[in-house]
N, C-alpha and C positions, 0 to 999 in steps of 0.2 A: 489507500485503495480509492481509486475515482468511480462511485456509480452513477448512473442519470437518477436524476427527481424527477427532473418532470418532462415526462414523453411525449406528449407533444411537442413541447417547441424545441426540447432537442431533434425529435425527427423534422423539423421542420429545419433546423438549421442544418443536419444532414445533407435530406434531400436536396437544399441548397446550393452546397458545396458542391455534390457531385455534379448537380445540371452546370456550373459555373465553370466549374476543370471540364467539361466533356465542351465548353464552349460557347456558352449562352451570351448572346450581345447583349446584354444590360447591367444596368447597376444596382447594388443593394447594399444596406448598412443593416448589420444585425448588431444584435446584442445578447451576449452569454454571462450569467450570474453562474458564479463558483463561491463554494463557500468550505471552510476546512476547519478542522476540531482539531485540539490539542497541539498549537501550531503557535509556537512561541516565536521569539524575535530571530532566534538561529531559520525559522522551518517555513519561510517566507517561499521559498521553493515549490510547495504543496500548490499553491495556486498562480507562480511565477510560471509554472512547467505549463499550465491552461492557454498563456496569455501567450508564452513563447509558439504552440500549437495554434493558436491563431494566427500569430504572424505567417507561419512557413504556409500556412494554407493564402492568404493574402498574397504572399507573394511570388505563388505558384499561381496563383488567379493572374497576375500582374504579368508575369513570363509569358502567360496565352494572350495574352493582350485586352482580358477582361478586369475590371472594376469591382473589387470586394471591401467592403469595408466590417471589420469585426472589433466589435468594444466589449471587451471582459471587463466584467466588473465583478471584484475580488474583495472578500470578507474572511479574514479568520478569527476564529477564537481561541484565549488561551487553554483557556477551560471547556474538558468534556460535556460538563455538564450542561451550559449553557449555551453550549453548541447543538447539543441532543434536543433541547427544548428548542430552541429556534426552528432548528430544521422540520420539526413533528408537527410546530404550529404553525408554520408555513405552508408542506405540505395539506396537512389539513383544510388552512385557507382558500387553497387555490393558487397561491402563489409561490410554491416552492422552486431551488433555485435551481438551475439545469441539470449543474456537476456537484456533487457531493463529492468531497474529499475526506475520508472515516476511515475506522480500521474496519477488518473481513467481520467484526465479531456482528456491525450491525447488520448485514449482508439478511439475516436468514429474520428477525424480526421485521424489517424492515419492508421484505419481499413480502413477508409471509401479511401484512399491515395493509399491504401495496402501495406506500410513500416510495418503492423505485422501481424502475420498468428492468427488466434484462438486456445490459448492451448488446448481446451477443445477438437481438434483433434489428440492431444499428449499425452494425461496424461486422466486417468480413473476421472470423477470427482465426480462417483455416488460411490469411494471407501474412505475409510479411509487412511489420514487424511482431503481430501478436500471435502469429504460429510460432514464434520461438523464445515464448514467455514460461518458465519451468511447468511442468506438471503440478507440482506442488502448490504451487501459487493458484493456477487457475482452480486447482481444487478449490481451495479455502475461500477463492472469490465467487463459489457457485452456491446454490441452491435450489433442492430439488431438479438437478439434472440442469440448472439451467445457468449461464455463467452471468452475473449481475455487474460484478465489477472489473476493474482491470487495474492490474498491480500498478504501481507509481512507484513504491520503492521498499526494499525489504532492510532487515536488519541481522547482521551478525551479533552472536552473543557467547564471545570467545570465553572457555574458563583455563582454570589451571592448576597443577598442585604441586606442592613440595617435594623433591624425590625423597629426603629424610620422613618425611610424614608418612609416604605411600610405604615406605619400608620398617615406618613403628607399626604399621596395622596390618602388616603381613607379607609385602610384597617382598618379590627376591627380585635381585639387581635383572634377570632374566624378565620377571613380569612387567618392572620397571621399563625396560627400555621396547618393548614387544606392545607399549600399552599406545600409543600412534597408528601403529596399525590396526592394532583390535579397535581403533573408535572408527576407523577410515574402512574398515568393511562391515562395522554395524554388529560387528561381538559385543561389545563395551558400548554400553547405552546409556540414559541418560538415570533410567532406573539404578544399573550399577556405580555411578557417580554419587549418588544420593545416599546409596548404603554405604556406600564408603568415607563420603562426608558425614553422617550417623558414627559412622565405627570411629574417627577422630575426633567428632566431638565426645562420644560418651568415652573415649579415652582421656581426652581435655588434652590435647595435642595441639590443638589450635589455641590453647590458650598459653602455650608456650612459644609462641612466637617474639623473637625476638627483635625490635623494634629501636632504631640507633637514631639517637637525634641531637642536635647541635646547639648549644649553648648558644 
């Protein structure tokens, strides 16, 4: 989840951009701080996706025949925790960093703290590409009616089960095969997975799993 920290100079580098595409004869070198939490050696992406967003904007300045120069300057951390502290004492200071990259969960502390401004006063949200970002998503990135941040990237969290198991704890070969679509219209929820992972463990079904391995 990408929110702004700090509102002014993101609107300033905003306002920027757009006088620059509309055609502005001059030059200017900004500078944008992005900083991301829980952003290990695979999640370099979280703040490569910032730098790459400046480029296309560069060189769409470059196409009109104007002059932009943009320096991201990119910090992650491994850890939540010392990521939460950095950004809180930063904020606080006065110099926190444009783009926060976090999950939705700090969205509503955050706001409610005012360490992040509402993008949806910076950026069009009823245009293309962020009119066609899930409802879901934009939920989770609001608060109090107002949208704070904007998805970067979500996560699948496939599960699965044994058809022998689903049919020691009661199914028939018919519930079995019917149970794909009961998840895909929202019959079979997540609450019902739960009771039934319940009903195999206190049967100890899962502890009968048979496990094959090689000398």
């Amino acid at each position: 989840m990408t929110t702004g920290a700090n509102m002014g100079s993101w609107k300033k580098h905003l306002l920027h951009f757009s006088i620059v595409l509309a055609g502005a004869a001059h030059a200017a070198d900004y500078e944008i701080s992005v900083v991301a939490g829980g952003a290990g050696p695979n999640d370099h992406y979280r703040t490569d996706a910032i730098e790459m967003a400046a480029n296309i904007l560069m060189q769409e300045a470059d196409a009109a025949g104007e002059e932009l120069n943009i320096k991201v300057n990119k910090r992650s951390y491994a850890d939540w925790d010392s990521f939460k502290q950095a950004v809180t004492l930063a904020a606080e200071s006065g110099s926190a960093p444009d783009i926060v990259v976090t999950g939705h969960v700090d969205i509503a502390p955050w706001a409610q703290s005012g360490l992040i401004a509402p993008v949806e006063d910076y950026v069009d949200m009823d245009a293309w590409p962020l009119n066609n970002l899930y409802p879901n998503l934009v939920e989770i990135s609001s608060f109090n009616g107002m949208i704070y941040g904007i998805p970067q990237d979500s996560e699948a969290r496939p599960f699965f089960a044994w058809k022998q198991y689903l049919a020691q704890i009661g199914y028939d070969q018919q519930a079995i095969d019917s149970l794909p679509d009961r998840i895909e219209t929202g019959e079979y929820t997540l609450y019902d997975m739960l009771e039934d992972a319940k009903k195999a463990q206190d049967e100890a079904w899962l502890l009968k799993v048979t496990v094959s391995t090689r000398e």
